[in-house]
C-alpha positions in Angstrom: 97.1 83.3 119.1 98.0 85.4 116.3 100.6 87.4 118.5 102.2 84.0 119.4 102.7 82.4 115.6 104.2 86.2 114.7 106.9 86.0 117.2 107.2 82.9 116.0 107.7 84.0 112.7 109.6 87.4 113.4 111.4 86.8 116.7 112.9 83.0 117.6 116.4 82.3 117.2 117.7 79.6 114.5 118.4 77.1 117.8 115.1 77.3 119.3 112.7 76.3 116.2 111.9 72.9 116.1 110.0 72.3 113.2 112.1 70.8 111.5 109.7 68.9 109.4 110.1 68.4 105.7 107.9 70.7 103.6 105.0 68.8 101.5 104.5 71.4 99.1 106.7 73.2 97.0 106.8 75.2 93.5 106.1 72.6 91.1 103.5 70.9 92.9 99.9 70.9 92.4 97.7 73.9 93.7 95.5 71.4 94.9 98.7 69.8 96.7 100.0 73.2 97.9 96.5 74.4 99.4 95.9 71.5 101.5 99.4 71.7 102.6 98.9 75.6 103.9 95.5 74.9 105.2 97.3 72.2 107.2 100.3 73.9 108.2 101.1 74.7 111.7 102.6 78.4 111.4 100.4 79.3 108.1 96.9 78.6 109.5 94.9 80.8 106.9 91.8 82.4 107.8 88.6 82.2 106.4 88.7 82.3 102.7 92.7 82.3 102.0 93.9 79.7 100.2 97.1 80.4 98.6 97.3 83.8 100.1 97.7 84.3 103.6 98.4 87.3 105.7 99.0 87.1 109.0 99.4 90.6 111.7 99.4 91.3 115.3 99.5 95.2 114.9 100.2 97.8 112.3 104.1 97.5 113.0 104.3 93.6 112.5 103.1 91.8 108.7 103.5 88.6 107.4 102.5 87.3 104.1 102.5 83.9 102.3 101.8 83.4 98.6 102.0 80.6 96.3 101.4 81.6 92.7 101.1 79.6 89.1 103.1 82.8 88.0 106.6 83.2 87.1 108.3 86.0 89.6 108.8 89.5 88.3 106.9 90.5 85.5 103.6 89.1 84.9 103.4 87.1 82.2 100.7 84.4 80.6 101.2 81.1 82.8 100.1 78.0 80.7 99.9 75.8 83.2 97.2 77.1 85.9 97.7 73.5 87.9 101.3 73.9 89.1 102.8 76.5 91.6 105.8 78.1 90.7 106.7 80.4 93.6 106.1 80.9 96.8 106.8 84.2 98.2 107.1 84.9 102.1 107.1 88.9 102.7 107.5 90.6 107.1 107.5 93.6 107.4 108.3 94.9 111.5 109.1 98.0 112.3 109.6 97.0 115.9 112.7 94.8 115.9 113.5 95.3 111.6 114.8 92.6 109.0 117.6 90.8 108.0 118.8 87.9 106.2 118.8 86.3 109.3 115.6 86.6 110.2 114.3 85.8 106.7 115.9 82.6 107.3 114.8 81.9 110.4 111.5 82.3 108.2 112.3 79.8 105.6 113.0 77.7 107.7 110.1 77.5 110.4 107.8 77.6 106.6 109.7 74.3 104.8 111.5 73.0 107.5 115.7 71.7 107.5 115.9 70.1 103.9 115.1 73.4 102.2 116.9 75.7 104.5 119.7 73.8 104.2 119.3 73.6 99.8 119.0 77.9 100.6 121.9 77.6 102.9 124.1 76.0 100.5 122.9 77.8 97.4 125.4 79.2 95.2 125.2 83.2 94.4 124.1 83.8 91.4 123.4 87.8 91.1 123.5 90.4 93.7 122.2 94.2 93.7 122.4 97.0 93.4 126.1 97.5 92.5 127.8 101.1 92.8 126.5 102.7 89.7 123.3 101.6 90.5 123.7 103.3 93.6 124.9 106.6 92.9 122.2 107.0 89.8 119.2 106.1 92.8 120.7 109.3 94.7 121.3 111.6 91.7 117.8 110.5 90.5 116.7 110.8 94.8 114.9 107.9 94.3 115.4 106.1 97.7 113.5 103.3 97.5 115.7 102.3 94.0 119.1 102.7 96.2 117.5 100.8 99.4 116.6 97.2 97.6 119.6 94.8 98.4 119.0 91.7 97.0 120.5 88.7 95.8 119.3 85.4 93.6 120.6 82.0 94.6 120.7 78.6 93.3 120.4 75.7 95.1 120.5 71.6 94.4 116.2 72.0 94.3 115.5 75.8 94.1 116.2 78.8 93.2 115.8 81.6 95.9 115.2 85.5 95.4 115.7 87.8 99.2 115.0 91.3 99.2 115.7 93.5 101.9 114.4 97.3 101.7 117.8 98.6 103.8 117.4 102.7 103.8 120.9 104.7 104.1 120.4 105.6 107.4 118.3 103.6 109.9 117.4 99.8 110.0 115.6 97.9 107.2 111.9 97.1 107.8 110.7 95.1 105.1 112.0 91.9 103.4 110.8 89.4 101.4 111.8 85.6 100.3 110.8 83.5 97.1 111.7 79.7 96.5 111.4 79.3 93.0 111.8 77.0 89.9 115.3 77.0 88.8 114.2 77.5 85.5 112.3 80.7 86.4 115.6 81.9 87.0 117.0 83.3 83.5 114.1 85.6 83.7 114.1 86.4 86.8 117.9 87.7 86.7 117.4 89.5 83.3 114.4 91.3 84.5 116.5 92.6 87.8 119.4 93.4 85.9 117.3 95.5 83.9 115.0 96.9 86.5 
């Protein structure tokens, strides 16, 4: 079973999903709203005491992770409203077949369904990293994992959306990570990561 829902998750092609069913929870909904709606949800299915967390893995080589938070993304900070999600973060790691955009999509997709892959789809760019002298300083510092984090912040008509991809120099990436977010989590989301 849980070999089946993670090549769901990390293997179908775009043109073979079929849920394509709107998503009934979403960052500024409820917790209480959010947690029925994992517990309920076909491809999250949490086990026994996750309720906004869940982590899902066949074997060592293939993880996936679902987390809705009351927090901001990036740095933690005091959240004054402990009612209301304001991110959902999905995270795969596979060392068998790797990541990509694609497949993080794929992701979003199967998760919320064809309304908010379509908002990520047409999102406009808002920041991408790491530019060149970001770059070059990772490698003079050797600090690898600085110079492998691609990732780019989007807005869209309902969210704002953060994908990461760990892509080293040489080989394929392995890890990768998606948040739908408030839009106006954004401003500090982007000064944070142009700062980072």
């Amino acid at each position: 079973m849980l070999k089946k829902l993670l090549l769901t998750v990390l293997a179908l092609p775009v043109s073979v999903l079929t849920h394509n069913s709107p998503a009934h929870a979403l960052p500024g909904q409820s917790t209480e709203e959010v947690t029925t709606w994992i517990q309920a949800h076909p491809t999250l299915r949490p086990g026994r005491g996750e309720q906004l967390f869940v982590q899902k893995s066949d074997t060592a080589a293939q993880r996936f992770t679902f987390l809705a938070s009351v927090l901001a993304p990036g740095k933690v900070e005091f959240a004054k409203d402990r009612s209301r999600i304001r991110s959902e973060r999905l995270t795969m790691y596979d060392a068998i077949n790797g990541m990509t955009l694609a497949r993080l999509q794929e992701s979003l997709r199967i998760i919320y369904g064809l309304d908010i892959y379509q908002d990520f789809n047409r999102a406009q760019l808002l920041y991408e990293y790491p530019n060149q002298s970001v770059v070059n300083a990772a490698r003079f510092a050797k600090n690898p994992l600085k110079e492998a984090l691609r990732g780019e912040l989007r807005v869209g008509d309902r969210y704002a959306y953060w994908v990461e991809i760990a892509q080293p120099k040489n080989g394929k990436a392995l890890t990768g990570q998606i948040t739908v977010l408030l839009k106006n989590d954004l401003d500090k989301l982007t000064a944070e990561l142009k700062n980072r």
